[in-house]
C-alpha positions as CSV (number, residue, x, y, z in Angstrom):
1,X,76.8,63.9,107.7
2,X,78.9,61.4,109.8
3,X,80.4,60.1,106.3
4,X,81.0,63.9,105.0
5,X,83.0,64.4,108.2
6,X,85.1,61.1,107.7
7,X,85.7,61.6,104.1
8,X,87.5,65.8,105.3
9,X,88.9,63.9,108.1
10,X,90.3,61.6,105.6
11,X,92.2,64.8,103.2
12,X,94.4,65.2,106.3
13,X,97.9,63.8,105.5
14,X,98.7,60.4,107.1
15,X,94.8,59.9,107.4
16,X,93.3,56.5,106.5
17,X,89.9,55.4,106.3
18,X,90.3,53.5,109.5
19,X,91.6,56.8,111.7
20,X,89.2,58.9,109.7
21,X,86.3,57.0,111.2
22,X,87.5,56.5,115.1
23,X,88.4,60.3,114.7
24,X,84.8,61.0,113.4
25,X,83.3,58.5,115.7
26,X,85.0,60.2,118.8
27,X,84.5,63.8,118.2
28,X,80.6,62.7,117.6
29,X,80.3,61.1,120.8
30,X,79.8,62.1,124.5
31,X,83.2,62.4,125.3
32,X,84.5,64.2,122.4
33,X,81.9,67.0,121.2
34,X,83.7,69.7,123.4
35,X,86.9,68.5,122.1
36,X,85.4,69.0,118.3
37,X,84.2,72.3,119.5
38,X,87.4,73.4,120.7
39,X,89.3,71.8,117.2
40,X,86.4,73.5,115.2
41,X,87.1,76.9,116.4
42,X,91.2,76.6,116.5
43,X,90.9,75.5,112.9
44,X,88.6,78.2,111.8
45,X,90.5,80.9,113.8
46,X,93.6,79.8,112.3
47,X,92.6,79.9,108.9
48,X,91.0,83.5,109.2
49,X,94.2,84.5,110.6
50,X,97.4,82.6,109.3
51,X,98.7,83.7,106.5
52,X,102.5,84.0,104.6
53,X,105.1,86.3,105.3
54,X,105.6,88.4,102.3
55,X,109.4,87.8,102.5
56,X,109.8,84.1,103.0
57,X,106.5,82.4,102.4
58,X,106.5,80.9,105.7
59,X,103.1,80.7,107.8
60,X,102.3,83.8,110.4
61,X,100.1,86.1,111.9
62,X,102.2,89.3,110.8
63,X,102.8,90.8,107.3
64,X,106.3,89.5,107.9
65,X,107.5,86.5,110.5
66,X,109.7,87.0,113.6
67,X,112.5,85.4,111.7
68,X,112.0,88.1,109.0
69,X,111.6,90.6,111.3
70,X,114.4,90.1,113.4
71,X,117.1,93.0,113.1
72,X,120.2,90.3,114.3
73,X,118.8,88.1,110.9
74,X,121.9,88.6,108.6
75,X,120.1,89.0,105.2
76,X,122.8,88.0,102.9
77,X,122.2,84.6,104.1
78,X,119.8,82.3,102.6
79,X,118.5,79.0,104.3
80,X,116.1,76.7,102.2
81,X,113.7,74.5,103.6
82,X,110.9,72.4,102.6
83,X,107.9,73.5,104.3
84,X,107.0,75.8,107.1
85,X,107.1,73.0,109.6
86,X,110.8,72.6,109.0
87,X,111.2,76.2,110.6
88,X,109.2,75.3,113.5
């Protein structure tokens, strides 16, 4: 089990083997179980609930995002960006 957790631990970007197993190692321990709990739940809650704004693809809870939605947003204007964290 411990090596099933480092090995999703270790399909996060910027994750190495090395961080995968001191992440895996702390959430398993004393200290860190309510902290896995806590990740555990925001993760699955996220997932259940995020999703893409049908106009721009970016990540929200909405059919549309607030940027989307926003009745100032001048629509004959176009900004590109790489990812949704470029918004943010």
């Amino acid at each position: 089990m411990t090596k099933q957790l480092i090995d999703a631990l270790r399909g996060l970007p910027s994750v190495g083997p090395k961080s995968a197993q001191r992440m895996a190692f702390h959430l398993l321990g004393e200290s860190g179980r309510k902290k896995g709990i806590t990740l555990y739940q925001a993760v699955a809650e996220a997932i259940e609930k995020v999703g893409h704004c049908r106009l721009c693809r970016t990540f929200t809870e909405q059919d549309t995002c607030h940027l989307c939605n926003n009745e100032k947003r001048n629509a004959e204007l176009l900004c590109v960006v790489e990812s949704p964290a470029d918004i943010a």
